[in-house]
C-alpha positions as CSV (number, residue, x, y, z in Angstrom):
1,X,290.6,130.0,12.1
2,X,293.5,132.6,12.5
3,X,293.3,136.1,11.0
4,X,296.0,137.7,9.7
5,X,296.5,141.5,8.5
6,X,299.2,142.6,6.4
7,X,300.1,146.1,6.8
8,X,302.4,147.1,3.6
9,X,304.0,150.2,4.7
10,X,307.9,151.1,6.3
11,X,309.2,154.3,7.3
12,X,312.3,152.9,5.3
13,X,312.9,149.2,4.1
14,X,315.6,146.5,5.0
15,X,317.9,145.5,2.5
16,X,317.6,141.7,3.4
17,X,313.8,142.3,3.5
18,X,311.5,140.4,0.0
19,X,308.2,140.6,1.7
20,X,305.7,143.0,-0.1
21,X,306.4,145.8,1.6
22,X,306.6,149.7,0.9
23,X,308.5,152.7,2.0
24,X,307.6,156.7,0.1
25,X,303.5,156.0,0.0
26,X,302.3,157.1,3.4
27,X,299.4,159.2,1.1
28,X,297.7,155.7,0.5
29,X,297.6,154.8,4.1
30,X,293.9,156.8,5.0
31,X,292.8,154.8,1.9
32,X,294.3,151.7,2.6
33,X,292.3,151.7,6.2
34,X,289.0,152.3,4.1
35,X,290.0,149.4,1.5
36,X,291.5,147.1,4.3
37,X,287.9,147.6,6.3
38,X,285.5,146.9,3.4
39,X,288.0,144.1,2.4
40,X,287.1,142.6,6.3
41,X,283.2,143.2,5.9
42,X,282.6,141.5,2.1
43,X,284.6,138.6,3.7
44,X,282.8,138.4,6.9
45,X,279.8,138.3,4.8
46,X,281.0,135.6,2.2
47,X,282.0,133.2,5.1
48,X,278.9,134.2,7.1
49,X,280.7,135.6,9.8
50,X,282.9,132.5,11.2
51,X,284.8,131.9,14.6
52,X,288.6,133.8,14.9
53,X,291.2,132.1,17.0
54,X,293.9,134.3,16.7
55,X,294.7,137.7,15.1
56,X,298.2,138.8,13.8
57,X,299.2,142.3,12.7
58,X,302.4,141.7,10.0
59,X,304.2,143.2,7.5
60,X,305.7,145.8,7.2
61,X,305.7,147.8,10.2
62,X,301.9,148.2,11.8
63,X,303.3,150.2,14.4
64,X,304.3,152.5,11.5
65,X,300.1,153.1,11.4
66,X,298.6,156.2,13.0
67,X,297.3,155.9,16.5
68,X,293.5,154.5,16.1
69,X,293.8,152.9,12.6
70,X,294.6,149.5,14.4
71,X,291.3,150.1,16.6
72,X,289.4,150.7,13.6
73,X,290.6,147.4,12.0
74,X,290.0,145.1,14.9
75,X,286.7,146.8,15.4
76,X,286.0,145.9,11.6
77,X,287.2,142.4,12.4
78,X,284.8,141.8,15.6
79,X,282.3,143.1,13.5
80,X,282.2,140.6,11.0
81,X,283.4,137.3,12.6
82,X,283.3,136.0,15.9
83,X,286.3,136.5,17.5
84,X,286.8,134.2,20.6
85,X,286.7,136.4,23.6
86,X,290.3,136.4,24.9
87,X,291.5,135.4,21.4
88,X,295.4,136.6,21.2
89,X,295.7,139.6,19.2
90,X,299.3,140.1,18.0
91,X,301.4,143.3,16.4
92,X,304.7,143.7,14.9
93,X,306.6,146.4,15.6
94,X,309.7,148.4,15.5
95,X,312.0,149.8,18.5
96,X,312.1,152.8,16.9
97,X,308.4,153.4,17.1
98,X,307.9,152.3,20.8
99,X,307.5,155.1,23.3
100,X,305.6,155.2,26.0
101,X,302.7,156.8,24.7
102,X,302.9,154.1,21.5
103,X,302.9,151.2,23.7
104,X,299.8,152.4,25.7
105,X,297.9,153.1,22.6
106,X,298.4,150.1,21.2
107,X,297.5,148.5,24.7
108,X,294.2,150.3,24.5
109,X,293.3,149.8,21.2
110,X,293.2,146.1,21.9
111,X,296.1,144.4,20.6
112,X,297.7,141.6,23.7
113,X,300.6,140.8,22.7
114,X,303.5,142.7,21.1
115,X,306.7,141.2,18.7
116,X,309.7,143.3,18.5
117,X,311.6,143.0,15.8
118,X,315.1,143.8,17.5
119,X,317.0,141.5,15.2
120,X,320.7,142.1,17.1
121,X,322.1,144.1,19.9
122,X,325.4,145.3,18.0
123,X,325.1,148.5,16.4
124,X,327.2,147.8,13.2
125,X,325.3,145.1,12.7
126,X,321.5,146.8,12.7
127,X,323.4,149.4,10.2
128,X,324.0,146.8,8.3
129,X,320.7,145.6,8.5
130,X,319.4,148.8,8.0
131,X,317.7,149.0,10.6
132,X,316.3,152.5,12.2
133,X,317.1,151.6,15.5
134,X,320.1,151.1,18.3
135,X,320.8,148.8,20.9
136,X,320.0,151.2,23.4
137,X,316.6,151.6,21.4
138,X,315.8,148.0,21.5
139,X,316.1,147.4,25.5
140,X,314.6,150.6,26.0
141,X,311.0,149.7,23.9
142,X,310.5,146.9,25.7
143,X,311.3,147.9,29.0
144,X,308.7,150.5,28.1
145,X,306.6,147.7,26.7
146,X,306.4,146.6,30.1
147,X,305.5,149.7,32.1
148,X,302.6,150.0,29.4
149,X,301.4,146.9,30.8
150,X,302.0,144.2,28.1
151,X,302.5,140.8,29.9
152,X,303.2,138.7,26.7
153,X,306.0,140.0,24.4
154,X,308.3,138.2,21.7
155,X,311.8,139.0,20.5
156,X,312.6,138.5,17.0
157,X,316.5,138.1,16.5
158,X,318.4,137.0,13.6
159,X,321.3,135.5,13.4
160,X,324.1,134.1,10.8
161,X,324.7,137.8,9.4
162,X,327.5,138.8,7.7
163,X,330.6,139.5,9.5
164,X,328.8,138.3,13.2
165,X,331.2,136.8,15.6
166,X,330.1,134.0,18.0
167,X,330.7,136.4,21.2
168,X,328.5,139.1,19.2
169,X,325.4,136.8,19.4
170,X,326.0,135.0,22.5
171,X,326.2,139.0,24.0
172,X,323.2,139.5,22.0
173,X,321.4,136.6,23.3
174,X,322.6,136.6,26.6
175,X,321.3,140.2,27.1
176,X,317.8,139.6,26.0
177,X,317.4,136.7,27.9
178,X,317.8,138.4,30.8
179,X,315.0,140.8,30.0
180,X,312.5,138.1,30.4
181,X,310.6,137.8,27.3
182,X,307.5,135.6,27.0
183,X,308.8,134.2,23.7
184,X,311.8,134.5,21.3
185,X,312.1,134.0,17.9
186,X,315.4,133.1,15.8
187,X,315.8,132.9,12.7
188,X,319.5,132.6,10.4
189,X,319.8,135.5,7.6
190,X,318.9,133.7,3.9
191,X,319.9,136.4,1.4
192,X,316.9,136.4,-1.1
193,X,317.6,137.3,-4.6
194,X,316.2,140.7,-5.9
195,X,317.2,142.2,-2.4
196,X,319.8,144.7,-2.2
197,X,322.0,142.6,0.1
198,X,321.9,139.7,-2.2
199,X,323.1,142.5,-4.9
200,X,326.3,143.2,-2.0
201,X,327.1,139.5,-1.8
202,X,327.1,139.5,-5.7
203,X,329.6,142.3,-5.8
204,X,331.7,141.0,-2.7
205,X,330.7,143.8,-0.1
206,X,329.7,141.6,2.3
207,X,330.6,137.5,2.5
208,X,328.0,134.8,1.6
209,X,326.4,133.5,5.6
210,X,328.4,130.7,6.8
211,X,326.2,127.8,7.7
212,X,329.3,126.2,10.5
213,X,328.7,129.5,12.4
214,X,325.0,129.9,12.0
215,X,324.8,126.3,13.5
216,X,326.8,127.3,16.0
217,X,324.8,130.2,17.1
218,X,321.9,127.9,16.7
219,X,323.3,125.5,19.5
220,X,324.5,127.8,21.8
221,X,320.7,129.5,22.0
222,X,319.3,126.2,22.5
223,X,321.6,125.3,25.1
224,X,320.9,129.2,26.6
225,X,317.6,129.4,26.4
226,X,317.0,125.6,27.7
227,X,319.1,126.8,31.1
228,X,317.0,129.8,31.5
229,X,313.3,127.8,31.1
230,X,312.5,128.2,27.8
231,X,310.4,125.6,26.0
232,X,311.9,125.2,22.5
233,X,309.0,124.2,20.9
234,X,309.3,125.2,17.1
235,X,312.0,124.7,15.0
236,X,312.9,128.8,15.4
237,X,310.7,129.7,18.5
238,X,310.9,129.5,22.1
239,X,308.6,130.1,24.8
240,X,308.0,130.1,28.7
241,X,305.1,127.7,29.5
242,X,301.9,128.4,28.3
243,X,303.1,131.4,25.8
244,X,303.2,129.7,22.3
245,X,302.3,132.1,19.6
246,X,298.7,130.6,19.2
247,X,298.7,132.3,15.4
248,X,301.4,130.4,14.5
249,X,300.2,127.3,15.8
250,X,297.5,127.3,13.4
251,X,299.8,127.3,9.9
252,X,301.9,124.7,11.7
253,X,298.8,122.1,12.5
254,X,297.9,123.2,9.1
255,X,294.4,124.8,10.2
256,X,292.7,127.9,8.2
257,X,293.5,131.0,8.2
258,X,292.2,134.1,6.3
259,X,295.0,137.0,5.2
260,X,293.9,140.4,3.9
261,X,295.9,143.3,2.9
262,X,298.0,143.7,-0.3
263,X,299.6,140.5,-0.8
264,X,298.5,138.7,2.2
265,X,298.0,134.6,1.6
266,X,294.9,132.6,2.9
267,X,294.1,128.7,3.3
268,X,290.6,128.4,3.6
269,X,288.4,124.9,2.6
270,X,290.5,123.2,-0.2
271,X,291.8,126.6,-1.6
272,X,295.4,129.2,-1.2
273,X,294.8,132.1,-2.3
274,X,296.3,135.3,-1.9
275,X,295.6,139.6,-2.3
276,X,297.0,141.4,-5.2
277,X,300.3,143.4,-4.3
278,X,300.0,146.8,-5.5
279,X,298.4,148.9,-2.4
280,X,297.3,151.3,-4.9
281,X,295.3,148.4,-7.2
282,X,294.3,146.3,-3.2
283,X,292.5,149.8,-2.4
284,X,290.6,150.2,-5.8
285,X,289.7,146.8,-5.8
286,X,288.4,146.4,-1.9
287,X,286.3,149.1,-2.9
288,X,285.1,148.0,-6.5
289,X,284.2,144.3,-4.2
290,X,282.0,146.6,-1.3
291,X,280.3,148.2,-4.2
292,X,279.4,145.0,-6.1
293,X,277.2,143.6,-3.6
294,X,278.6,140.7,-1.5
295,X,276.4,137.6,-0.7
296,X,277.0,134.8,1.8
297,X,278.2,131.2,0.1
298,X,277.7,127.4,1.3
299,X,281.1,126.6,0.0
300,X,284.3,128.5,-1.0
301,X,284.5,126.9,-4.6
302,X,287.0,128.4,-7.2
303,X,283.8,130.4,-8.7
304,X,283.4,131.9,-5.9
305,X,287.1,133.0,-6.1
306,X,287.1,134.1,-9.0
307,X,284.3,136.7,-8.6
308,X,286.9,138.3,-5.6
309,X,288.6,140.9,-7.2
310,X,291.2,141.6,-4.5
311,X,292.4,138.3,-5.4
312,X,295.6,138.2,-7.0
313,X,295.4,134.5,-7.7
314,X,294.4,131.1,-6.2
315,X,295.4,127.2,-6.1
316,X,293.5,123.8,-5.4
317,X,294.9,121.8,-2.4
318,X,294.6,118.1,-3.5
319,X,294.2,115.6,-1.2
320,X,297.5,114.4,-1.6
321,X,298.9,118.1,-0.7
322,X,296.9,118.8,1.8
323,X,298.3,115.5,3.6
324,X,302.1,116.1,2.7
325,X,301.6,120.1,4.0
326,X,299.9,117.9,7.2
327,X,303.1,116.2,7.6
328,X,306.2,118.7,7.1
329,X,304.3,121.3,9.0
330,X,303.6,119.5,11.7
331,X,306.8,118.1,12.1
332,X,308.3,121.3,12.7
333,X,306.7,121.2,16.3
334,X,309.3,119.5,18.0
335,X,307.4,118.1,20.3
336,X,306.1,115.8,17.6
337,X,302.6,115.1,16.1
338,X,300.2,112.9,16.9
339,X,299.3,110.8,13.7
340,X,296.6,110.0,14.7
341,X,294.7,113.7,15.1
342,X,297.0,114.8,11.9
343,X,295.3,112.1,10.0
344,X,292.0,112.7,11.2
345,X,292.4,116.4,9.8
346,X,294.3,115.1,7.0
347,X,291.4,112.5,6.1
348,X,293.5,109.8,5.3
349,X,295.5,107.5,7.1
350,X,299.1,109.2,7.3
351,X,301.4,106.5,9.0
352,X,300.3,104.0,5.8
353,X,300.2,106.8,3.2
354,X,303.7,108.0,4.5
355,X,304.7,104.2,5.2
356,X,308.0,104.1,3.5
357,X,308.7,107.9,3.9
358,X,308.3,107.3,7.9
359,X,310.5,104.5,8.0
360,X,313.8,106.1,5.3
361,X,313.5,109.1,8.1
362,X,313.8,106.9,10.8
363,X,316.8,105.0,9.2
364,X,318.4,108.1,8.5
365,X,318.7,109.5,11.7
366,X,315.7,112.7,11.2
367,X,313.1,110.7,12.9
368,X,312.0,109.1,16.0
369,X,308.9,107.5,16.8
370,X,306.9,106.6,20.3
371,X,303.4,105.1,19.2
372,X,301.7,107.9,17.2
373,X,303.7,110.4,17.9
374,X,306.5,111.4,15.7
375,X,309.1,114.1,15.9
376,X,312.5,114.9,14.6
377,X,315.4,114.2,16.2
378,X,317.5,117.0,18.3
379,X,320.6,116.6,15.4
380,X,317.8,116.8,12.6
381,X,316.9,120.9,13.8
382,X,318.9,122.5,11.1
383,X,318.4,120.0,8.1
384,X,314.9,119.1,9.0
385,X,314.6,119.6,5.3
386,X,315.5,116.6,4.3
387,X,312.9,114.8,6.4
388,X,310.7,117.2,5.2
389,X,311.1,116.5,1.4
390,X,310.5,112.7,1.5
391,X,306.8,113.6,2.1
392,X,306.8,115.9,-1.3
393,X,308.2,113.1,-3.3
């Protein structure tokens, strides 16, 4: 299964940011790490100490943690489960927080493989962002991530922002390209209401995103990245061969995957569930589960759930679910999925459950099919959507 941790905490927060995330309450960080730990050990013990694939630091900012909390962690983590030897280990982080000494420490403290969230190269747009870092900021961290010795890095870029130009991105792109990453990731700007930039767009500060020019930015990086050797193998990721986010992979086949830390989400046997959000209430009640006495369980049934009091709350995957999530997730690989393995997973035969679903997809233009497999077409990347859907209905 993967493993993820979410870290809650930013030295400041983005205004297009709606993730469960923090700035102003560094004081519960040395209590987090105690809560986040005995968190890792009562689950260890509940699941009685299953295989890890993958790890993934998110957030927030865990490069915003103090040098040996994130050895602590995956020390708690190989403690408890058995993490596959090799397993990629992977950790957000920000420019800003990248010196030398960072990188190396992070290096040492076992993490493999580094995401930067650069986000753009034009420095009136990372203001805009609100972003703590410059352009200059963002070449430099990785060029340092490099001389630390990290051999598998990702770029995380956004695009579709408010008031970008064409030639602003394509600079933007063009100039990371040529830095070699492992992997890139893309995604367009969605201005989530509650955010303060959804608040701007309200008020007429800054326009709505325009979806022509997103889809143009869109096709000009797969055109860019295709010419430079980069597999586009996910919807909004890229990679050179052999350097697919492995974490990733696993909520795209659908596969299980445990999260802890405030508001982190889990998919484990027929269940979601996810953490409570206050960090203040995730640290009392980590502690209140270590103190209770934790015992090892046959099956994860919902009255096993319910006796978790980090829990924030749960849902039962039905069968039907479980084979729709099957479908729209793993259609986001574009290099297709094989019906035959999803359905084995899926435990039910998908090409005659999804019969007429398959074939209005196919008629529409969003899907093509070669034997078992089945992928969307090229012209189908930015409304995949709409294929999607047909297997909710």
């Amino acid at each position: 299964m993967g493993f993820y941790v979410h870290v809650p905490f930013c030295k400041t927060k983005c205004p297009y940011c709606d993730f469960n995330t923090y700035q102003g309450i560094e004081d519960l960080i040395p209590a987090f790490l105690t809560a986040l730990t005995s968190e890792i050990d009562c689950w260890g013990t509940t699941l009685s100490h299953p295989a890890v694939k993958s790890i993934f630091f998110g957030g927030g900012t865990p490069s915003y943690l103090p040098q040996g909390y994130i050895e602590q962690i995956l020390a708690s983590i190989q403690s408890s489960f058995q993490v596959a030897p090799g397993a990629e280990i992977s950790i957000e982080a920000n420019p800003g927080d990248l010196d030398e000494a960072a990188c190396q420490g992070i290096l040492k403290q076992g993490v493999n493989r580094l995401s930067i969230g650069i986000q753009s190269l034009d420095n009136e747009l990372l203001n805009l962002l609100g972003r703590r870092h410059e352009a200059a900021q963002a070449i430099e961290a990785f060029q340092t991530a490099r001389k630390a010795g990290f051999d598998n890095v990702n770029l995380d870029l956004m695009y579709g922002l408010p008031n970008q130009s064409l030639a602003q991105w394509q600079n933007t792109l063009d100039t990371l390209v040529g830095l070699s990453p492992e992997h890139i990731s893309l995604y367009a700007l969605t201005i989530e209401e509650g955010t303060p930039m959804h608040r701007w767009a309200e008020e007429g500060k800054i326009p709505q995103p325009d979806p022509d020019m997103a889809a143009d930015m869109y096709q000009y990086a797969r055109e860019s990245l295709a010419s430079a050797g980069y597999h586009h193998y996910e919807i909004s990721n890229w990679s050179l061969p052999g350097k697919a986010c492995e974490h990733n992979l696993v909520y795209w086949q659908n596969g299980p995957y445990l999260g802890v830390g405030p508001g982190a989400h889990s998919r484990l046997a027929d269940y979601r569930f996810w953490t409570v959000l206050s960090p203040r209430d995730y640290n009392k009640k980590a502690s209140a589960w270590a103190d209770g006495g934790v015992q090892a369980v046959t099956y994860l049934l919902q009255s096993v759930l319910e006796g978790i009091p980090t829990l924030g709350g749960w849902e039962h995957i039905s069968p039907d679910t479980r084979c729709s999530e099957t479908m729209f997730l793993g259609l986001r690989l574009l290099d297709g999925m094989d019906l035959n393995e999803a359905s084995s997973f899926a435990g039910a035969d998908l090409a005659e459950k999804f019969q007429d679903a398959i074939a209005e997809c196919i008629h529409l233009g969003l899907l093509t099919q070669e034997d078992n497999n089945l992928r969307l077409t090229e012209s189908s990347y930015l409304i995949a959507n709409q294929a999607f859907t047909k297997f909710l209905e």
